[in-house]
Structures are given as C-alpha cells and as structure tokens.
C-alpha positions in Angstrom: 10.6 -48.9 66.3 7.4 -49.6 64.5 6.4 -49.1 61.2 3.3 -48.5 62.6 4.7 -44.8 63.2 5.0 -41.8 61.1 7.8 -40.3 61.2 7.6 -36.4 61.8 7.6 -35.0 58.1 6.6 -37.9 56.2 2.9 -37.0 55.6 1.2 -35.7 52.4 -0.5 -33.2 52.1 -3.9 -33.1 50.6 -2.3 -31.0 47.4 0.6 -33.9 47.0 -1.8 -36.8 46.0 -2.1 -38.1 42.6 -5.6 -36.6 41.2 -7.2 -40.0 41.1 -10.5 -40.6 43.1 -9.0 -43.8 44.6 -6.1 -41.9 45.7 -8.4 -39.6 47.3 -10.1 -42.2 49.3 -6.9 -44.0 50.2 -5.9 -40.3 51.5 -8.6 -39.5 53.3 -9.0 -43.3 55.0 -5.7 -43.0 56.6 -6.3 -39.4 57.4 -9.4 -40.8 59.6 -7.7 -43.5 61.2 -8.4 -46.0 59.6 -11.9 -45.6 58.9 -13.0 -46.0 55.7 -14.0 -42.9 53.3 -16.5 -43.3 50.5 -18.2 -41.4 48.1 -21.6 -40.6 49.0 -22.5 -38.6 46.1 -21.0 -36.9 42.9 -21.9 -33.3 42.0 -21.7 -31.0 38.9 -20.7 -27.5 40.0 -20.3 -25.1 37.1 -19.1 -27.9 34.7 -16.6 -29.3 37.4 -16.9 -32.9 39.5 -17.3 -32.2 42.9 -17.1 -35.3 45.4 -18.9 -35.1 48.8 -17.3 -37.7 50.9 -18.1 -39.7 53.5 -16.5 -37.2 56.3 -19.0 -34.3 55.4 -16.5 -32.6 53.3 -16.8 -32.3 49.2 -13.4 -32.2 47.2 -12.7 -31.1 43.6 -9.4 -30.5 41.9 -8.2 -26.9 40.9 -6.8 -25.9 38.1 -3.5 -27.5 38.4 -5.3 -30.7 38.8 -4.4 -30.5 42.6 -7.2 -31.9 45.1 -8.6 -29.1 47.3 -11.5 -28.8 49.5 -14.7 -27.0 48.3 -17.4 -25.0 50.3 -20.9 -24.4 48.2 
C-alpha cells in the first residue's frame, strides 16, 4: 500500500500542532491538498497576533498556546 495514504486516525488536529507559524502553514498546505497556504496579512487584535491565511480563514493561538480559528 502507498504511503501516499492516510491511514484512518493518523491526522492532527488543528489543536495538536506545534505553535509555530511554519507549522501552521505546513498544517494547513496538506490540509488543502497540496496547495500551498501563505500569510496574507498579520493582525493585532486586542494585543494578540492574529494570521489571516491564504484560505480566508484567520488563526491565533489560545491561551494554552494551542492554534484555533478566529472570527472578528
């Protein structure tokens, strides 16, 4: 069988990645197939970095340091 396969219950979870921006991207890249995700821009929301991605969604990490999404 092919690598190329994911075996049922080997995924992460958005929560599960390190809380590293490149980690992020590496994430979210596989998560879309393939297609690369970038950073289109870098916010400041009430003293906390918020990252709006390529794929329309913006990201930030909680208080545990955990990635999540965020709505504005």
């Amino acid at each position: 069988m092919s690598q190329a396969f994911v075996r049922e219950g080997d995924e992460q979870s958005l929560s599960e990645i390190s809380p590293t921006l490149p980690a992020l991207i590496n994430f979210l890249t596989r998560d879309n197939n393939g297609v690369r995700v970038y950073e289109k821009k870098a916010l400041n929301v009430n003293g906390q970095p918020v990252h709006e991605m390529s794929n329309g969604l913006r990201y930030a990490k909680d208080e545990n340091g955990r990635w999540t999404i965020v709505e504005l």
